[in-house]
GUDRENDREN-552893 format. One line per 5 residues: number of its first residue (from 1); for each residue z, x, y of C-alpha. Coordinates in Angstrom, 3 decimals, padded with zeros to 6 digits. Layout:
NUM	Z/X/Y | ...
//
This chain:
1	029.245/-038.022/-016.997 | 029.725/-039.688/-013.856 | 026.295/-040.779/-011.939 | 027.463/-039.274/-008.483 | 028.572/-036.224/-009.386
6	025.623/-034.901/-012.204 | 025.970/-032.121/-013.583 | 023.778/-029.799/-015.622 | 024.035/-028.819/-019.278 | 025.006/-025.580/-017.942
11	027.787/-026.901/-015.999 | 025.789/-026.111/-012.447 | 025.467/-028.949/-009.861 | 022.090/-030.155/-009.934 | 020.065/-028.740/-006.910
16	022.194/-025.392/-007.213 | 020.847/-021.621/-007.817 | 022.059/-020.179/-010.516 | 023.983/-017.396/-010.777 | 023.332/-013.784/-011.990
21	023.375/-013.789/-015.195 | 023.380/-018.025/-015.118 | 020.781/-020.335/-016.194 | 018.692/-022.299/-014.366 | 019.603/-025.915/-013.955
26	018.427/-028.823/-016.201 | 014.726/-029.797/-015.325 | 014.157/-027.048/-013.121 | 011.111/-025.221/-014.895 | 012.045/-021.455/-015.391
31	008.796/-019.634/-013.500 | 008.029/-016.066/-014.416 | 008.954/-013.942/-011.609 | 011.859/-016.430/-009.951 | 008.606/-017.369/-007.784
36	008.975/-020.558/-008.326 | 005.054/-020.343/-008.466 | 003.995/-019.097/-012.030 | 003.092/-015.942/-010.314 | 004.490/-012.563/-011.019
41	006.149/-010.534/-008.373 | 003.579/-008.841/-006.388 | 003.274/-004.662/-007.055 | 005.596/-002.728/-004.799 | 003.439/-001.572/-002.143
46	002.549/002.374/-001.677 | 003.288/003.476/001.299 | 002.540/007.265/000.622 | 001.216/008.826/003.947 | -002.538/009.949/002.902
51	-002.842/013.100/004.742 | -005.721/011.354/006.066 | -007.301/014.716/008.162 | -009.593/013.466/011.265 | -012.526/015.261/011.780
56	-012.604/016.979/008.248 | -016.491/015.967/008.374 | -016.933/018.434/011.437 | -017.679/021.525/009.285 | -020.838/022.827/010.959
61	-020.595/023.654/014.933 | -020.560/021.045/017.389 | -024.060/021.215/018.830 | -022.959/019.722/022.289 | -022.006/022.303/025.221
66	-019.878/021.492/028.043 | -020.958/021.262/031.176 | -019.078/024.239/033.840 | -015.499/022.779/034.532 | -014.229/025.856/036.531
71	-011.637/024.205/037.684 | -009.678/023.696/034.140 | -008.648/025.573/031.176 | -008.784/024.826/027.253 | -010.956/025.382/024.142
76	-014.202/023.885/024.558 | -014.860/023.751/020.693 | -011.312/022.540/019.905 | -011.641/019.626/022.909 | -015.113/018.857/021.506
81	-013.729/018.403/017.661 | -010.871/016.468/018.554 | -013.199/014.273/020.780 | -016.200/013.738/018.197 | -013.631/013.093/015.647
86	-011.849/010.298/017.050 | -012.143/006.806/016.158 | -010.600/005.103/018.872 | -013.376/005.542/021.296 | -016.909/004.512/021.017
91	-020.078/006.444/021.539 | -020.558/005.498/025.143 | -017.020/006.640/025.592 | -017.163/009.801/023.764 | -020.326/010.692/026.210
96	-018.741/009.204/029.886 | -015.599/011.586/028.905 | -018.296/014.833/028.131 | -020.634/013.879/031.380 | -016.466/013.443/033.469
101	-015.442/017.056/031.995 | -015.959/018.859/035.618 | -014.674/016.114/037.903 | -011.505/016.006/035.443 | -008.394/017.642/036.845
106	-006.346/019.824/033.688 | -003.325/017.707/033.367 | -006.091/014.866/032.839 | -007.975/017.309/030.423 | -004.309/018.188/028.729
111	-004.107/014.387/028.520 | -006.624/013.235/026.388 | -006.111/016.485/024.297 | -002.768/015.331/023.884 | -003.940/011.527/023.194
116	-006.293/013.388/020.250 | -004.106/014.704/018.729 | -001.440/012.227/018.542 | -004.564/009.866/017.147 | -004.816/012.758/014.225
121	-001.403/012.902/013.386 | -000.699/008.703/013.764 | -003.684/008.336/011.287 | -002.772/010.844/008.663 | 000.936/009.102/008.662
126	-001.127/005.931/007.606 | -000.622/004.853/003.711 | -002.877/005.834/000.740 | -004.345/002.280/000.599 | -006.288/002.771/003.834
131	-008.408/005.845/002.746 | -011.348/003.690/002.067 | -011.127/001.721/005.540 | -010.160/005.342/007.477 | -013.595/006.946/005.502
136	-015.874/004.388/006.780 | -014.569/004.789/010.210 | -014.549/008.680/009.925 | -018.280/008.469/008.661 | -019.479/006.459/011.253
141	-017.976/008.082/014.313 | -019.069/010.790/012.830 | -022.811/009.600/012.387 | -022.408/008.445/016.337 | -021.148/012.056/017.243
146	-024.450/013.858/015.676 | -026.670/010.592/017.357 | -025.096/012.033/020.765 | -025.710/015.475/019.961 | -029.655/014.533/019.101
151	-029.909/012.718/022.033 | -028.302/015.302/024.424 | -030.914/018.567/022.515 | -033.827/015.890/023.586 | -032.408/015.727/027.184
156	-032.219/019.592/027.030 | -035.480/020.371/025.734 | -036.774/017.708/028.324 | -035.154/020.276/031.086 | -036.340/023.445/029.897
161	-040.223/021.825/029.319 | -040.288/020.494/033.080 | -038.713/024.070/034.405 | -040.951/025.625/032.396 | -044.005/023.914/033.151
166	-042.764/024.126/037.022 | -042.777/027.619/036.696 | -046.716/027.478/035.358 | -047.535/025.439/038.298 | -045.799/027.679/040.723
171	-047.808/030.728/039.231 | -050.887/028.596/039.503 | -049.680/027.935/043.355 | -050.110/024.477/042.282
//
Protein backbone atom coordinates (compact mmCIF):
# COMPACT_ATOMS: atom_id res chain seq x y z
CA UNK A 1 0.00 0.00 0.00
CA UNK A 2 1.53 3.05 -1.10
CA UNK A 3 1.46 6.09 1.62
CA UNK A 4 0.14 8.73 -1.00
CA UNK A 5 -2.39 7.06 -2.46
CA UNK A 6 -4.33 5.14 0.85
CA UNK A 7 -6.80 3.30 0.31
CA UNK A 8 -9.52 1.71 2.41
CA UNK A 9 -10.15 -1.95 3.19
CA UNK A 10 -13.05 -1.51 1.04
CA UNK A 11 -11.11 -0.35 -1.81
CA UNK A 12 -12.66 3.48 -1.42
CA UNK A 13 -10.21 6.45 -1.31
CA UNK A 14 -10.03 7.62 2.07
CA UNK A 15 -12.15 10.87 2.51
CA UNK A 16 -14.72 9.40 -0.15
CA UNK A 17 -18.67 8.66 0.33
CA UNK A 18 -19.53 5.53 -0.20
CA UNK A 19 -21.62 4.25 -2.55
CA UNK A 20 -25.18 2.75 -2.44
CA UNK A 21 -24.96 -0.27 -1.38
CA UNK A 22 -20.92 0.47 -0.35
CA UNK A 23 -19.39 0.63 2.95
CA UNK A 24 -18.23 3.31 4.70
CA UNK A 25 -14.54 3.97 4.65
CA UNK A 26 -11.96 2.69 7.21
CA UNK A 27 -12.15 4.82 10.50
CA UNK A 28 -15.08 6.63 9.57
CA UNK A 29 -17.60 5.64 12.48
CA UNK A 30 -20.89 4.29 10.86
CA UNK A 31 -23.69 6.80 12.69
CA UNK A 32 -27.26 5.62 12.81
CA UNK A 33 -29.20 7.63 10.47
CA UNK A 34 -26.09 8.66 7.90
CA UNK A 35 -26.27 11.86 10.33
CA UNK A 36 -23.08 11.73 10.98
CA UNK A 37 -24.41 12.80 14.53
CA UNK A 38 -25.68 9.59 16.40
CA UNK A 39 -29.06 10.99 15.83
CA UNK A 40 -31.84 9.36 13.96
CA UNK A 41 -33.47 11.01 11.04
CA UNK A 42 -35.95 13.40 12.26
CA UNK A 43 -39.99 12.22 11.72
CA UNK A 44 -41.31 13.31 8.36
CA UNK A 45 -43.21 16.29 9.11
CA UNK A 46 -47.26 16.39 8.76
CA UNK A 47 -48.29 18.77 6.80
CA UNK A 48 -52.08 17.78 6.76
CA UNK A 49 -54.17 21.06 6.42
CA UNK A 50 -56.26 21.08 9.89
CA UNK A 51 -59.47 22.41 8.75
CA UNK A 52 -58.72 24.82 11.33
CA UNK A 53 -62.52 26.75 11.20
CA UNK A 54 -62.18 30.57 12.52
CA UNK A 55 -64.78 31.69 14.55
CA UNK A 56 -66.22 28.14 15.40
CA UNK A 57 -66.38 29.63 19.13
CA UNK A 58 -69.06 32.25 17.86
CA UNK A 59 -72.09 29.99 18.50
CA UNK A 60 -74.35 32.34 20.45
CA UNK A 61 -75.32 35.86 18.66
CA UNK A 62 -72.97 38.56 18.44
CA UNK A 63 -74.24 40.97 21.07
CA UNK A 64 -72.71 44.10 19.25
CA UNK A 65 -75.09 46.15 16.74
CA UNK A 66 -73.88 48.25 14.04
CA UNK A 67 -74.17 51.56 14.00
CA UNK A 68 -76.64 53.00 10.64
CA UNK A 69 -74.25 52.76 7.53
CA UNK A 70 -76.95 53.76 4.92
CA UNK A 71 -74.70 54.28 2.59
CA UNK A 72 -73.42 50.43 2.16
CA UNK A 73 -74.73 47.04 1.78
CA UNK A 74 -73.81 43.52 3.44
CA UNK A 75 -74.77 41.20 6.34
CA UNK A 76 -74.31 42.84 9.51
CA UNK A 77 -74.12 39.44 11.46
CA UNK A 78 -71.89 37.79 8.83
CA UNK A 79 -69.39 41.16 8.82
CA UNK A 80 -69.57 41.05 12.64
CA UNK A 81 -68.50 37.09 12.82
CA UNK A 82 -65.88 37.33 10.42
CA UNK A 83 -64.60 40.49 12.31
CA UNK A 84 -64.79 39.09 16.05
CA UNK A 85 -63.27 36.00 14.76
CA UNK A 86 -60.17 37.19 13.36
CA UNK A 87 -56.86 37.00 14.81
CA UNK A 88 -54.96 39.32 12.91
CA UNK A 89 -56.34 42.39 14.48
CA UNK A 90 -56.35 43.40 18.03
CA UNK A 91 -59.15 44.58 20.23
CA UNK A 92 -58.61 48.25 19.66
CA UNK A 93 -58.71 47.39 16.02
CA UNK A 94 -61.65 45.22 15.99
CA UNK A 95 -63.57 48.37 17.79
CA UNK A 96 -61.93 51.55 15.46
CA UNK A 97 -63.23 49.27 12.36
CA UNK A 98 -67.06 48.88 14.25
CA UNK A 99 -67.03 52.81 15.49
CA UNK A 100 -65.55 53.53 11.11
CA UNK A 101 -68.61 51.26 9.78
CA UNK A 102 -70.71 54.54 8.55
CA UNK A 103 -67.86 56.70 7.29
CA UNK A 104 -66.69 53.42 5.30
CA UNK A 105 -67.44 53.51 1.59
CA UNK A 106 -68.74 49.57 0.27
CA UNK A 107 -65.82 48.65 -1.82
CA UNK A 108 -63.87 49.47 1.58
CA UNK A 109 -66.60 47.41 3.50
CA UNK A 110 -66.27 44.54 0.55
CA UNK A 111 -62.57 44.88 1.39
CA UNK A 112 -62.06 43.85 4.69
CA UNK A 113 -64.89 41.22 4.13
CA UNK A 114 -62.79 39.97 1.53
CA UNK A 115 -59.45 40.28 3.79
CA UNK A 116 -61.72 37.97 6.46
CA UNK A 117 -62.25 35.66 4.68
CA UNK A 118 -59.11 35.03 2.95
CA UNK A 119 -57.66 35.07 6.85
CA UNK A 120 -60.31 31.96 7.36
CA UNK A 121 -59.41 30.09 4.52
CA UNK A 122 -55.22 30.88 4.81
CA UNK A 123 -55.58 29.55 8.45
CA UNK A 124 -57.54 26.41 7.90
CA UNK A 125 -54.81 25.52 4.98
CA UNK A 126 -52.31 25.68 8.01
CA UNK A 127 -50.89 22.04 9.16
CA UNK A 128 -52.29 19.81 11.98
CA UNK A 129 -49.31 20.69 14.24
CA UNK A 130 -50.54 24.25 14.77
CA UNK A 131 -54.02 23.41 16.29
CA UNK A 132 -52.77 24.03 19.72
CA UNK A 133 -51.04 27.53 18.82
CA UNK A 134 -54.35 28.47 16.37
CA UNK A 135 -56.74 27.45 19.76
CA UNK A 136 -55.04 29.76 22.02
CA UNK A 137 -55.26 32.50 19.56
CA UNK A 138 -58.96 31.62 18.66
CA UNK A 139 -59.75 31.63 22.53
CA UNK A 140 -58.34 34.75 23.22
CA UNK A 141 -59.65 36.89 20.41
CA UNK A 142 -62.46 35.42 21.23
CA UNK A 143 -62.37 36.36 25.06
CA UNK A 144 -61.40 40.12 23.63
CA UNK A 145 -64.55 40.01 21.27
CA UNK A 146 -67.12 39.29 24.35
CA UNK A 147 -64.75 42.07 26.60
CA UNK A 148 -65.89 44.55 23.64
CA UNK A 149 -69.30 43.45 23.61
CA UNK A 150 -69.49 44.02 27.71
CA UNK A 151 -68.01 47.13 27.39
CA UNK A 152 -70.17 48.47 24.46
CA UNK A 153 -73.92 46.98 26.66
CA UNK A 154 -72.27 49.32 29.60
CA UNK A 155 -71.93 52.27 27.12
CA UNK A 156 -75.56 51.46 26.04
CA UNK A 157 -77.16 51.15 29.24
CA UNK A 158 -75.16 54.40 30.18
CA UNK A 159 -77.32 56.07 27.12
CA UNK A 160 -80.61 54.84 27.81
CA UNK A 161 -80.15 55.76 31.93
CA UNK A 162 -79.13 59.51 31.03
CA UNK A 163 -82.18 59.70 28.25
CA UNK A 164 -84.18 58.28 30.58
CA UNK A 165 -83.48 60.21 33.51
CA UNK A 166 -83.57 63.41 31.00
CA UNK A 167 -86.89 62.57 30.25
CA UNK A 168 -87.80 62.57 34.31
CA UNK A 169 -86.28 65.90 34.55
CA UNK A 170 -88.07 67.27 31.59
CA UNK A 171 -91.47 66.03 33.15
CA UNK A 172 -90.34 67.58 36.38
CA UNK A 173 -89.60 70.91 34.13
CA UNK A 174 -86.35 70.59 35.75
Amino acid sequence: MDDTNPQSSTGQQAGQTPQPGGQIPAGMPDFPGGMGMGMPPPPPVDDTPADFQLGELFKDPIKIKLPAHPDTKFDDNNFLKLLASSISLSRLEKKRIVDAVPKLQQWQVDELISIFEEEKKKFAQLSKRHVPQLEKLAKQHYEEWRDIELEEVKVSKAVEDKSQADEIRKKLGL
